[in-house]
N, C-alpha and C positions, 0 to 999 in steps of 0.2 A: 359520351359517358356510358350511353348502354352498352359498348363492349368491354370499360373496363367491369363494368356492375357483374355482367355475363362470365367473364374471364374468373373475375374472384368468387364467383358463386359455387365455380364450377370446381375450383381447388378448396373451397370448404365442404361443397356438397361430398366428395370421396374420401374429405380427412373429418368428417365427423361422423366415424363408424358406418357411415355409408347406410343412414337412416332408408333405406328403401328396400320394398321388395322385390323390385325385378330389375333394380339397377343397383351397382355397388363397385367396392374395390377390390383388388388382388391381394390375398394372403399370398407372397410365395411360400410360405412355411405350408402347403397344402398337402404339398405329396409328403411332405418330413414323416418319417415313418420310425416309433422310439425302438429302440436297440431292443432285442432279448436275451443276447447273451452278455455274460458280463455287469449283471445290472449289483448294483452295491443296494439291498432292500434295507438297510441300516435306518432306525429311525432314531433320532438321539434327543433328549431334552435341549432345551437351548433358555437361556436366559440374558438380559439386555445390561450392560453393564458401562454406559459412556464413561469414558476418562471427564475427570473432573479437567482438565487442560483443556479439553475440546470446548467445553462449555465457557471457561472462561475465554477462551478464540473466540467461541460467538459474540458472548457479550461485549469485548473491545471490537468488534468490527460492527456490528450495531451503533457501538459510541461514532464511530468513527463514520458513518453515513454522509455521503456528500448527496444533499438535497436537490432535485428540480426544479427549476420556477415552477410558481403556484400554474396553475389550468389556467385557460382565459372565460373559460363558459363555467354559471354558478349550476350545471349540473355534473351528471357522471359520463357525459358521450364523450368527451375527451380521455377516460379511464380513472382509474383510481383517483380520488381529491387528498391532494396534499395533507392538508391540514388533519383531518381525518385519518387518513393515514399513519402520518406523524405519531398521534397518539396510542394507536395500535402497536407500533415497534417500540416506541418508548417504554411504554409496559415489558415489552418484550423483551426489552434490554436492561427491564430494572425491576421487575416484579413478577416475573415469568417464573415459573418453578417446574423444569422438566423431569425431575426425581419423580415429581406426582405421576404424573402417566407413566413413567418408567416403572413404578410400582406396582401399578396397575397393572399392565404386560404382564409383568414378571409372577405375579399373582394364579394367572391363567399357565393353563396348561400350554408351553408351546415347544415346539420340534422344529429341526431341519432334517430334510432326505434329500437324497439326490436324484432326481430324475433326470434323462434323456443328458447328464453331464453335467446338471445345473443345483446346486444346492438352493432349493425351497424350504421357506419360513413358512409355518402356521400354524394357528392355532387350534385345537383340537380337544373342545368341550363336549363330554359323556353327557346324559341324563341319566338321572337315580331311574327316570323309570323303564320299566320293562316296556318291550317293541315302539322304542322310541324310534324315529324314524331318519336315518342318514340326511342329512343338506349339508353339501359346500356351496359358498357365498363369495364372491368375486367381487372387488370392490373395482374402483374405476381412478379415471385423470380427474382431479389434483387430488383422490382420495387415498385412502391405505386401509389397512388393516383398523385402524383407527375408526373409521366413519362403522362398522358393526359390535362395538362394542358393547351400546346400548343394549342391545337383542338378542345377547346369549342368555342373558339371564332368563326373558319370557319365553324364551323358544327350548332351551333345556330345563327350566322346572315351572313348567305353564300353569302350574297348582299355586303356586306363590304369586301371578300374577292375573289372575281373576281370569285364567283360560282351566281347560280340563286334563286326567292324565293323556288319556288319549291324545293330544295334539302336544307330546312332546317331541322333539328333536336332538339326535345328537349335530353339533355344530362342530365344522370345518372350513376355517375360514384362511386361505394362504393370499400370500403377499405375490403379488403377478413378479414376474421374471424384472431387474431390472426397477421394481420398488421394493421399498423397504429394506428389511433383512433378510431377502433373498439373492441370490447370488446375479451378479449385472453378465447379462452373454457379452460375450469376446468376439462372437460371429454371428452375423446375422444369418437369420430366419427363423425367430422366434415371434412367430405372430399365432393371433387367434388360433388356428386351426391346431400349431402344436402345442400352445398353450392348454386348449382342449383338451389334447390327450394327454397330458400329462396331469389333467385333475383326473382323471379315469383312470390311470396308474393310481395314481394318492391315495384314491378310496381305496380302490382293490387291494393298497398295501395294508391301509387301516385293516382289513378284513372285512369291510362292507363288500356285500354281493348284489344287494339294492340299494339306492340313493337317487334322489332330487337333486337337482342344482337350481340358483337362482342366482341374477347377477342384473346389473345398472351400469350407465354407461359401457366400458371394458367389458365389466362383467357380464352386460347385454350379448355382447357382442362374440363374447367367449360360448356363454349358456346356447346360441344360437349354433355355434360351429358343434357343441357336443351333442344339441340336437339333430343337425345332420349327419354327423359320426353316430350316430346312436348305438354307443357300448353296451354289448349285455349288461344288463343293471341299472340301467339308467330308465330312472319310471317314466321323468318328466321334468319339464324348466319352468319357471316365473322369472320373467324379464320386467323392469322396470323403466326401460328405455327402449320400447319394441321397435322393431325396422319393417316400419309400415308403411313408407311413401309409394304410391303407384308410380309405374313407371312414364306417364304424360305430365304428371306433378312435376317429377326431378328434372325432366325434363324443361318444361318452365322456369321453374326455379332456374335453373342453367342460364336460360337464355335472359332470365330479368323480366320476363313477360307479366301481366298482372293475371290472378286466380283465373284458371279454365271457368269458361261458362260449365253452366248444372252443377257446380258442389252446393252439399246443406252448410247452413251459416255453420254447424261444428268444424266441416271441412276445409270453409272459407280461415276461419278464426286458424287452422291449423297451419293452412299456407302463409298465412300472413306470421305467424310468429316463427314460423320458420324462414322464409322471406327478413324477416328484418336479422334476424341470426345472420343469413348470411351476407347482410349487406353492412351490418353493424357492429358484430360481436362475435366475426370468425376467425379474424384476423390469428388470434392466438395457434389455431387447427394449422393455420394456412403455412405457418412459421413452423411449425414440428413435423410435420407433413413432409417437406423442402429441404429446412436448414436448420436439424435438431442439434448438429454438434456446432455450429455459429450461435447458437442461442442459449447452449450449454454450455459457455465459458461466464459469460454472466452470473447463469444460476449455480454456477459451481463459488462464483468467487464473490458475490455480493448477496448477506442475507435477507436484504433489505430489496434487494432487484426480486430475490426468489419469492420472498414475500408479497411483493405487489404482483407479481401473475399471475398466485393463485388466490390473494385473496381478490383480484378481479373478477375471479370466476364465482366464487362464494357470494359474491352482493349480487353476482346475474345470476345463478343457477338457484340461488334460497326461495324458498316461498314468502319472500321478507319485503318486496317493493323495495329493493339496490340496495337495504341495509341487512345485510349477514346477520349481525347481531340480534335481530329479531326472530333468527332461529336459530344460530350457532352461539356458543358463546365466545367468548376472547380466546378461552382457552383452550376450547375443540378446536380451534384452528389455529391456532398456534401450537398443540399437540401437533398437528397433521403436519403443517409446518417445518417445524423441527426435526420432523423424525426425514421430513426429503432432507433438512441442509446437515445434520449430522451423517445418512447414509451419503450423502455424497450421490443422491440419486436424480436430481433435476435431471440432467442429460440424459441419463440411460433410461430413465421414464419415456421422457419426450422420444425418445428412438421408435417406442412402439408404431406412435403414428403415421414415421417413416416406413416402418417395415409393412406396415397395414399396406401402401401406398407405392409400394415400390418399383409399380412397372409402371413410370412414365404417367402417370395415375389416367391408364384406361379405362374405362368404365367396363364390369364385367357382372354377372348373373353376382347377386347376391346370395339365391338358392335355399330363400326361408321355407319357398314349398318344398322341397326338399327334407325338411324336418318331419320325421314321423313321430317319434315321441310327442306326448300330449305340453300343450304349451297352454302358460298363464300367465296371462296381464294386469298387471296395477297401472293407473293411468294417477300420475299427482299432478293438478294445477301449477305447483312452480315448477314444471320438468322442461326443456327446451323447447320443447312442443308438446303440444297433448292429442294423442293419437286418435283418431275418430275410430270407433268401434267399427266401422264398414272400410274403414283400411284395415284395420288390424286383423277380421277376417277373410279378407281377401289376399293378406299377406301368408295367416297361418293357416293352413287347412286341416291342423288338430287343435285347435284351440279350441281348450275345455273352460274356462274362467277366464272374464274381461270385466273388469269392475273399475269406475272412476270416484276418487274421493276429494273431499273438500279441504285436504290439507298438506303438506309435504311439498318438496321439490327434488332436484336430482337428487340430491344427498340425503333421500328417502329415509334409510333404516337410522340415521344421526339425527335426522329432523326430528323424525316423528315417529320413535320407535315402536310404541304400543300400536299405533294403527298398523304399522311395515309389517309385526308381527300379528295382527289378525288377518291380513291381508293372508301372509302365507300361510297361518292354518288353514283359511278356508281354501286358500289355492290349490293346496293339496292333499285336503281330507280326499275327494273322492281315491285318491291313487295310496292309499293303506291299505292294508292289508290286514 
């Protein structure tokens, strides 16, 4: 059994963003170098407008859900419970209101442009106040645009929510390639690295010459590539999913071995919950990684199938003890929801991980030291792992802010907005100007 343990460990270790610092996986999109001639700088409003048909498609094909037998074990290691479940869609199929968030959107400023061929969605909130401070915000898998909605409000008028003028923000927040109402590529090699640079066009088109980035899961992983591209202008990143495993860790992990002698119990506690991730709760990575268009006929054609894989992820990744609901509500994830099975995005989401992955999943330098712009860390309790601070400096060697708090999980800035948001004022007071 230790080499099946070994074998899977070793295909989630490289398909979950390759959480480590001196070990990781292949973008090939590394060399992608964006065009400069020919570029269409067009920014145009854009507004969300579903056909009422679409909606009613949803709703009969909800009706129309053919069930699983119930689970045989009364907890969640078998995946999603039935019954539980059941009532989640039901709602969803008979008291769901997607106008609401639709209004919402629509409410906020938002734009598409084209970059490197690809039309990107995002949103793009001013602040009333003066030398407010550029951040784009990268959301992650199974998020969207969705999961930062909380935190434009406290982050562009910090005076209305018990912050100062000084720590305002203007907010840019786009939809990764592929989610949402961004345009899905046709060819691969759209990974981290050109994703990168294509947030570093975005600003530069907004007219920003300085700017932050920060990002979780995806978004980690994104903020980490444009800190080793380091574009003029770019002050500095706050990651919420840092990639701090050493390299004798992942290693381990790999082989199914139990924690290296000499870690502190923080390091023990980080192996082990990373440890049961990939022996317990990877399976999801290991499928998108592999076989994202075998597993994107499902997510295309059952709302019900597409709903139970991400909301699997919501009862493991919440700061909730397996129940979502104790930090999301019905409707924030059913917003998120909705917006993958109306774009028609399950599949071309799940590709990222492929593309992340795509050579044979060699393991290769990750290249966090590499980052020279100043790097910050928020560590939350329900995050996949919680980073020990003597990994996390050992991984960044400009890290300015490492702070851990007592609430939040992956879906940080949806969780637990007010705290996400003083996180990143203090992240990045020092780098204003």
């Amino acid at each position: 059994m230790k080499n099946v343990k070994a074998g899977f460990s070793y295909i989630t270790i490289i398909s979950l963003m390759a959480l480590t610092s001196s070990t990781g996986c292949s973008d090939t999109s590394s060399s992608a170098s964006l065009p400069e001639a020919h570029i269409d700088n067009t920014v145009v409003p854009f507004k969300i407008n579903i056909p009422d048909a679409d909606l009613n498609e949803l709703r009969q094909r909800i009706a129309a859900t053919r069930w699983p037998d119930k689970e045989t074990v009364a907890d969640r290691s078998q995946g999603v419970q039935l019954e539980r479940f059941k009532t989640l869609v039901n709602y969803w199929g008979t008291a769901y209101d997607w106008r609401k968030i639709e209004s919402k959107l629509n409410a906020l400023p938002q734009f598409k442009t084209n970059i490197d061929g690809l039309d990107i969605h995002f949103i793009h909130v001013r602040s009333k106040h003066k030398n407010a401070l550029p951040l784009i915000v990268t959301h992650g898998w199974p998020g969207s645009v969705i999961e930062q909605l909380k935190i434009i409000g406290p982050l562009t008028d910090p005076t209305a929510y018990g912050g100062k003028e000084e720590d305002a923000f203007d907010v840019v927040i786009p939809s990764m390639p592929g989610y949402g109402f961004s345009g899905k590529p046709e060819n691969s090699g759209w990974g981290p690295d050109r994703i990168a640079k294509a947030w570093d066009v975005l600003m530069k088109r907004l007219g920003y010459t300085e700017y932050v980035a920060q990002g979780g899961d995806w978004g980690a992983v994104i903020c980490d590539a444009m800190g080793r591209q380091a574009p003029k202008g770019l002050l500095g990143i706050h990651v919420n999913m840092p990639a701090t495993v050493p390299a004798d860790i992942a290693k381990a992990l790999k082989n199914g071995d139990p924690a290296p002698e000499g870690l502190s119990e923080e390091e023990k506690k980080a192996y082990e919950s990373m440890n049961d991730l990939y022996t317990k709760g990877g399976a999801y990575a290991g499928i998108m990684v592999t076989r994202p268009q075998t597993l994107g006929y499902s997510l295309a054609d059952s709302p019900s199938g597409l709903a139970a894989f991400y909301y699997d992820k919501f009862n493991d990744w919440t700061f909730s003890g397996g129940d979502a609901e104790k930090s999301l509500s019905k409707h924030d994830m059913l917003d998120d929801i909705t917006l993958y099975w109306l774009t028609n995005t399950g599949t071309s989401s799940a590709q990222l991980y492929w593309e992340n992955n795509n050579n044979n999943f060699n393991v290769v330098e990750q290249r966090t030291a590499e980052i020279s712009v100043p790097v910050a860390v928020t560590v939350f309790p329900g995050e996949i792992y919680q980073a020990p601070k003597t990994w996390t400096e050992q991984a960044y060697k400009t890290l300015i802010y490492y702070n851990k708090v007592d609430k939040g999980g992956h879906f940080a800035a949806w969780e637990e907005p007010q705290l996400f948001t003083q996180e990143l004022r203090a992240a990045f007071r020092p780098l204003r100007k």
